[in-house]
N, C-alpha and C positions, 0 to 999 in steps of 0.2 A: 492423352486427349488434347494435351494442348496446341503436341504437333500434326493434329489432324485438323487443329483449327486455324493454326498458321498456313497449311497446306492449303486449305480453302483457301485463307485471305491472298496466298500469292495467286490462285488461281482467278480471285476476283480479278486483280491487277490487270493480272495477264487477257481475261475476257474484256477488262475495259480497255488498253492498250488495241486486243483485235479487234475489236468493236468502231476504231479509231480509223481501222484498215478498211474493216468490212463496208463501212458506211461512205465510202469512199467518193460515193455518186451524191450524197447527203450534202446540205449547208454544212459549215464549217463549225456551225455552233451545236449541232447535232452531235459531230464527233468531236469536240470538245468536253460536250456533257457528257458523252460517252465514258471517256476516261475519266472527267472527273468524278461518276458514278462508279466505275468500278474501283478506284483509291477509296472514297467514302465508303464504302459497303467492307472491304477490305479491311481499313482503319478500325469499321465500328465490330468486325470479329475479332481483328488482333485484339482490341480491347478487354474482351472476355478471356484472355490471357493470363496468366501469370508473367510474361514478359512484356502484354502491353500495360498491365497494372503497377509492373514496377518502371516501364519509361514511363509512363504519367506521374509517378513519384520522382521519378529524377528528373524530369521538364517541370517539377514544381517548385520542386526544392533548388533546381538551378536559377528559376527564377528569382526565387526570394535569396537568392543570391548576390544576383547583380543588382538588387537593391541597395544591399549593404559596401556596394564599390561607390568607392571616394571619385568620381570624377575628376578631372582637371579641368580647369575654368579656362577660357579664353586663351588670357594673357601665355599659362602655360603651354595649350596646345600652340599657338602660334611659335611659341621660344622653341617648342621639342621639335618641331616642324622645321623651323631657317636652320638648326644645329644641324640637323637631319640632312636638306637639302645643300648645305654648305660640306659637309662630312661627302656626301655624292660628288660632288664638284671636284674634290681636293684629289677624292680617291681615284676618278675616272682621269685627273690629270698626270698623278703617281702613274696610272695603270698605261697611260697612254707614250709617257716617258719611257717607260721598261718594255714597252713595245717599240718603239722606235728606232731604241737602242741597241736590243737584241736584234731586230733585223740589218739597223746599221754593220752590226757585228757578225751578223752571218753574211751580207753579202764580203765584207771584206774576206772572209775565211774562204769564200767561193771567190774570189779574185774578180768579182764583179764590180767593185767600188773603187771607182775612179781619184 
C-alpha cells in the first residue's frame, strides 16, 4: 500500500511540475503555486507513509541533534578560517612551482628551450 501511496505522491510532483508547463500563458505566480501545490499535496501523502513517518523521525532527531553541537565561537572560526586560507596560498604556490618546472623540463626534453 505504501508504494501505491508513494506512486501517487510522485505523480502529484509530476502534475505540479506540468501544471508549471501547461499554464504557460499564466502570471508567473500561478505557476509557481502550481508547483508548489503539487510538492504540498505530495509531501502531505508521503506522509501517510511508513517511509515518510520514519524521515519525519529522522529530520527530528537530527534536529535535536545539532542542538547538542558545541559550536566554535568567533575567535575560533576566524583562526580555522586564515590557517585554511594561508594552507591555500602555500599549496597553490607548491602546486604552481611543480608546474613550471615540469614544463621547464618538458620543453628542454623537446629541445625547445633555449
Amino acid at each position: 500500500m505504501d508504494k501505491i501511496k508513494l506512486g501517487f505522491a510522485f505523480l502529484l510532483m509530476a502534475a505540479g511540475i506540468g501544471g508549471f508547463y501547461y499554464l504557460r500563458d499564466s502570471a508567473m505566480v500561478v505557476r509557481v503555486i502550481s508547483v508548489l501545490a503539487g510538492f504540498i499535496l505530495a509531501g502531505g501523502v508521503a506522509w501517510f507513509t511508513s517511509h515518510g513517518r520514519q524521515f519525519y523521525a529522522f529530520s527530528r532527531e537530527s534536529s535535536e541533534e545539532t542542538k547538542k553541537v558545541i559550536w566554535p565561537n568567533r575567535k575560533e572560526t576566524l583562526q580555522t578560517t586564515a590557517i585554511v586560507f594561508a594552507f591555500v596560498v602555500v599549496m597553490a604556490i607548491f602546486l604552481w612551482l611543480v608546474d613550471a618546472s615540469l614544463m621547464l623540463g618538458m620543453k628542454y626534453l623537446m629541445g625547445q628551450g633555449d
